[in-house]
Residue, then its C-alpha position, 0 to 999 in steps of 0.5 A: x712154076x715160074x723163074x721170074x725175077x721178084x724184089x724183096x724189101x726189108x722194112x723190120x728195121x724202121x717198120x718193125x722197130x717203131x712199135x717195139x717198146x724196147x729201144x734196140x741199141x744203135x751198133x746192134x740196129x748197124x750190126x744187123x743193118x750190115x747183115x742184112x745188106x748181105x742177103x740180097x735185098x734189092x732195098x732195105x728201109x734203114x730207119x726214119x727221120x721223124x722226131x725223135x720225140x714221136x719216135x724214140x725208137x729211131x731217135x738215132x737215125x743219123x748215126x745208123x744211116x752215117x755208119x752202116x756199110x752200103x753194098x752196091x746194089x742194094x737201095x737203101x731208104x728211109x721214111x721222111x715225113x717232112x721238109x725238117x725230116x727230107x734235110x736230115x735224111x738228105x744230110x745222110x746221103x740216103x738212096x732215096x726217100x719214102x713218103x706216107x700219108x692214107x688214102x682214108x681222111x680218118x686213117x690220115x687224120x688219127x695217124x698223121x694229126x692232118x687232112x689228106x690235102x694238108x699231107x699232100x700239100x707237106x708232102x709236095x714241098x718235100x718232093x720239089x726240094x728232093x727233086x733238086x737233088x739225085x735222091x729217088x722218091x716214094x710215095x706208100x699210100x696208107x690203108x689202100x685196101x680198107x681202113x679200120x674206121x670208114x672199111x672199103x676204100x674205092x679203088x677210083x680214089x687210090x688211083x686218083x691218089x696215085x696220079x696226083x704223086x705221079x704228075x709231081x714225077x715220084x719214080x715209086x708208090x707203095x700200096x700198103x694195106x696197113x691194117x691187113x684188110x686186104x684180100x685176094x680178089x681186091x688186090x689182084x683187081x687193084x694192082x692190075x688197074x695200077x699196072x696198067x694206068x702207072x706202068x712208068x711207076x715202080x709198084x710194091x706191095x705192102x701186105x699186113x698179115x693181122x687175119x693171116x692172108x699176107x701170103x695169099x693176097x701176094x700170090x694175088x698181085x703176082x698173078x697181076x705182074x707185081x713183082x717188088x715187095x715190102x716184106x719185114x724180118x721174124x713178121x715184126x712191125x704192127x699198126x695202133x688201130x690193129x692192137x694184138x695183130x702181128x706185124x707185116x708179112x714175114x720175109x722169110x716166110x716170103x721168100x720160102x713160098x716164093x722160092x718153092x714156086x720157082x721165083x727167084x727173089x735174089x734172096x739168101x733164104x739161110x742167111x736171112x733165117x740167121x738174121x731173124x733168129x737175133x730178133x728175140x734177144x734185141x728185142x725181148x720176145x718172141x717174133x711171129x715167124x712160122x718158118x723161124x719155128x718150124x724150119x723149111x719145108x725140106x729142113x729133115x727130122x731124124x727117125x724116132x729112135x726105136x724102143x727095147x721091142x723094136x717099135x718107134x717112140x713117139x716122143x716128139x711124133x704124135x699122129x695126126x689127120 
C-alpha cells in the first residue's frame, strides 16, 4: 500500500472528442469542462487549436477556452500543432501548451502528412515564440512503445528524442503509447531510463487501453517512480490505425485501482463517476467504462428477495466459478 501523491490529467475533452462523429455542442463541452475543474485534477487537456478544417469536432477552441471557469490549481492546457495554432491558444491565455509529433517516421508521416525533423524543426519554432512568454511547454512524443506499422521502437531513440526537446528548455514530455502497443516489462525499463537521464523534466504517461493492459502497464511505471498520468473520462478517444479499439485508459478506472492501492491521486472518484455518466447522451453511444457499468468494487447489492419456500430467487444472481 502506498500514500504517495499521483497527478491525473483528463485528456476526454480534446482526445476523447476528436474521434467522435458527433459534434459536442460548445455549452456542453463548457458545462462539462466546469465540472470536471471541480474533481481534482491537476490538469485537465480542454481542446486543441488545429484547423477547424482537420478538427471540426474542436472547431470551437476559442470559445470554450475563453468561456470555461478556471479553478486555481488546476493546469489547463491545449494541443498546439504549430505557430498559427500557438497564436490562437496564446490569444487565450491557456496554462501551457502541448506539442505532438511520433517518434516513428511512418507514425509521423501518416499522422502529421511530415518527417519527424520537419515536425521538429515546426515544432522549435512553436517553443522560441512561447518561451517569450509565462505559458509552460509540453512535448507528448507519439508511438514510444511501438508503432503499428515499423513495431518495436528502440528505446535509444525515445530518449534521443526526449534530449533534443529537453535542450530547447520544455518543462514536460509525455510518452504516449498511442496504439496500445505497450507492456509492462518495456514501460517499467523505459520510464526508469527516462527518470533517471531527464529527472528535471515533469514525465507522464500516456497509455492506450485497445489490448486492455492500460492499467497494468501503469502500475508498471508506478513501480519506476512516475507518478503524472494522462488519463480520459468513460475510456473515450482512439487512434485511426487502431480501428474498432477503445480509447485511452479509463479515469475512472484509474483512479479506482489507484485509489484501492492507498494512492492518493487528489481525485473525487464520485464526482468524476457523475461526469462520465453524461457521456453517452453527448455523444450518442455508449463508452468503454467497466466501473461506469459495474459500480465500485465496494458499491453493494441487495440480497435476492426470498421466494414463497424460503429460498433466494436468482433473478439477477446466477452462480459462477
Amino acid at each position: 500500500m502506498s500514500n504517495k501523491r499521483l497527478y491525473i490529467q483528463e485528456v476526454a475533452t480534446r482526445d476523447g472528442f476528436q474521434n467522435e462523429a458527433r459534434f459536442v455542442d460548445t455549452e456542453a463541452k463548457i458545462e462539462l469542462i466546469d465540472r470536471l475543474s471541480a474533481c481534482g485534477y491537476a490538469k485537465i487537456e480542454v481542446t486543441s487549436f488545429t484547423s477547424p478544417k482537420a478538427i471540426p469536432a474542436l472547431r470551437d477552441a476559442e470559445a470554450v477556452m475563453h468561456r470555461i471557469a478556471r479553478r486555481e490549481g488546476v493546469v489547463y492546457t491545449v494541443l498546439v500543432p504549430n505557430l498559427r495554432g500557438a497564436e490562437r491558444a496564446l490569444s487565450c491565455g491557456v496554462d501551457e501548451v502541448n506539442l505532438v509529433m511520433s517518434v516513428s517516421e511512418s507514425h509521423n508521416r501518416a499522422n502529421l502528412r511530415m518527417s519527424r525533423e520537419q515536425s521538429f524543426a515546426q515544432l522549435r519554432d512553436v517553443i522560441g515564440v512561447v518561451k517569450q512568454t509565462k505559458v509552460a511547454i509540453n512535448v507528448s512524443l507519439s508511438t514510444a512503445m511501438g508503432c503499428p506499422m515499423e513495431g518495436d521502437i528502440e528505446q535509444a531513440e525515445v530518449l534521443d528524442w526526449m534530449q533534443r526537446f529537453a535542450d530547447l528548455g520544455v518543462h514536460g514530455v509525455t510518452l504516449c503509447d498511442t496504439t496500445g502497443m505497450a507492456y509492462p516489462s518495456q514501460v517499467g525499463a523505459l520510464c526508469a531510463a527516462a527518470r533517471e537521464r531527464f529527472a528535471a523534466l515533469e514525465l507522464t504517461l500516456h497509455f492506450h487501453n485497445t489490448r486492455g493492459m492500460a492499467l497494468a502497464n501503469t502500475l508498471a511505471a508506478l513501480q519506476a517512480g512516475i507518478d503524472r498520468f494522462d488519463a480520459s473520462l468513460g475510456g473515450l478517444g482512439g487512434c485511426p490505425y487502431a480501428p474498432g479499439a477503445t480509447g485511452n485508459v479509463c479515469t475512472e478506472e484509474l483512479v479506482h485501482m489507484l485509489e484501492l492501492d492507498g494512492y492518493d491521486t487528489g481525485v473525487d472518484l464520485a464526482a468524476v463517476l457523475s461526469a462520465s455518466a453524461l457521456l453517452p447522451q453527448l455523444i450518442g453511444h455508449d463508452v468503454p467504462s467497466q466501473l461506469l457499468k459495474a459500480g465500485r468494487r465496494l458499491d453493494l447489492h441487495s440480497m435476492p428477495c426470498a421466494t414463497a419456500d424460503g429460498l433466494p430467487e436468482q433473478r439477477a444472481f446466477s452462480q459462477g466459478a
